[in-house]
C-alpha positions as CSV (number, residue, x, y, z in Angstrom):
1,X,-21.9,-199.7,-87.5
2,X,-20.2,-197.3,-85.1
3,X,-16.7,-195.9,-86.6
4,X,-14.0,-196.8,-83.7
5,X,-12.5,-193.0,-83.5
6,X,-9.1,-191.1,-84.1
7,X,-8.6,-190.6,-80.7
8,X,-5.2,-191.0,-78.9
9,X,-6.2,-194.5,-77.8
10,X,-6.6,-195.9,-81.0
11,X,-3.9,-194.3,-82.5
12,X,-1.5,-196.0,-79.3
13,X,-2.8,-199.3,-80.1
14,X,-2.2,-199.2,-83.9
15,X,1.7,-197.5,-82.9
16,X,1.8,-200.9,-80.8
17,X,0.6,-202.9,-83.3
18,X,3.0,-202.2,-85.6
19,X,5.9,-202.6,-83.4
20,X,4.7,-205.9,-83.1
21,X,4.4,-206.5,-86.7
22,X,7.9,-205.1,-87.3
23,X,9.1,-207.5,-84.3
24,X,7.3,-210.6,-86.3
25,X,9.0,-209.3,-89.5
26,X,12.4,-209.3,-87.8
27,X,12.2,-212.7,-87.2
28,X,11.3,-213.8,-90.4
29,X,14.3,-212.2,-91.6
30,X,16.5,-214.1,-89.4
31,X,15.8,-216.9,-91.8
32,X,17.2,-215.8,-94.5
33,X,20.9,-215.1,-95.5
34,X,21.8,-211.3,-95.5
35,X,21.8,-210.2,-98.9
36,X,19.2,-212.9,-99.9
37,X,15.8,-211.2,-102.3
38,X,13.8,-212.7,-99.4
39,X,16.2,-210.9,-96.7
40,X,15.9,-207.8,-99.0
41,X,12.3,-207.8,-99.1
42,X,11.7,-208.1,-95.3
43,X,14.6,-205.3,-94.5
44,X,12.8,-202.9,-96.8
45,X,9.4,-203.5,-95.4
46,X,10.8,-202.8,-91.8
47,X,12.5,-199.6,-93.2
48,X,9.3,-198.5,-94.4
49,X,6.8,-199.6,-91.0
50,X,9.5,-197.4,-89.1
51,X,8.4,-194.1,-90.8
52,X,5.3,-194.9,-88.9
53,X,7.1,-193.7,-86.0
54,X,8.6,-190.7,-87.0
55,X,7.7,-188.0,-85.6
56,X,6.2,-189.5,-82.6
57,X,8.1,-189.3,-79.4
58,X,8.4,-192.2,-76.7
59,X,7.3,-191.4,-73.1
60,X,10.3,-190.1,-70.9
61,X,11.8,-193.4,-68.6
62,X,13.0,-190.9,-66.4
63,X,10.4,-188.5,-65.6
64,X,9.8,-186.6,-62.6
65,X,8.2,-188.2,-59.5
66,X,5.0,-186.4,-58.1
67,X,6.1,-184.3,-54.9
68,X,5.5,-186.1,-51.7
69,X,3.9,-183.6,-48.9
70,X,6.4,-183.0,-45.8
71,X,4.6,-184.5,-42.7
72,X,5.0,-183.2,-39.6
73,X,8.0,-184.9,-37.0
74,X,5.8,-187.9,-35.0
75,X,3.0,-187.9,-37.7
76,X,3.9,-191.7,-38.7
77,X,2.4,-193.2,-41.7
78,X,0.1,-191.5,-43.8
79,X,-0.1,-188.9,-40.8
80,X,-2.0,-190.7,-38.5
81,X,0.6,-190.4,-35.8
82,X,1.9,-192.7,-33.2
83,X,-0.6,-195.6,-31.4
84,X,-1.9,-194.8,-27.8
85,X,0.7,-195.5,-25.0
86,X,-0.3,-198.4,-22.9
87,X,-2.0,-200.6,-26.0
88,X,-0.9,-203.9,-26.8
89,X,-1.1,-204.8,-30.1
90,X,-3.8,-207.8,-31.2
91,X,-1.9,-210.8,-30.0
92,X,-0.2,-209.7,-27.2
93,X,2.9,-207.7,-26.4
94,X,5.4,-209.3,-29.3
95,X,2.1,-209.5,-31.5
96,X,1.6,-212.6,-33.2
97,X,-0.1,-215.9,-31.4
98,X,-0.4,-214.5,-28.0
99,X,1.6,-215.2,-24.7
100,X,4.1,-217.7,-24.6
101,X,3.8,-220.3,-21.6
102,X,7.2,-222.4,-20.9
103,X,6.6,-225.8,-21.2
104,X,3.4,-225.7,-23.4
């Protein structure tokens, strides 16, 4: 049998796992009356699966973006530039089905 690892990726899915598990356990709790042995019992377990987490830090929401490259003035999209004068786009001038003929 091949031992799974310690890498980061196992160690993300077991930190995800146990959030999960401490979700579960939340709801369980909701069944009981605060103050309750059975309440009790399921509050001091979730106090306990949260030291997991100390010590580990959650990815920033708000990080910064990648810079975008300037393109040059009249590069259009992805710096291909403009399309030659004088083409018609597929389907005719207003693109789409073609030319309109009144009465058809």
């Amino acid at each position: 049998m091949v031992s799974p690892g310690t890498g980061a990726g196992v160690q993300a899915r077991a930190l995800a796992g146990t959030k999960k598990v401490i979700e579960t356990l939340m709801q369980y709790a909701r069944s009981f009356e605060p103050g309750t042995p059975q309440f009790n019992a399921y509050m001091g377990a979730i106090r306990t699966l949260n030291g997991v987490f100390k010590g580990t830090t959650e990815p920033e929401a708000g990080a910064t973006p990648l810079p975008v490259p300037a393109t040059t003035p009249g590069a259009g999209v992805g710096g291909l530039g403009t399309p030659p004068t004088g083409a018609t786009p597929p389907g005719g001038p207003a693109g789409g089905a073609g030319p309109l003929t009144p009465g058809a």
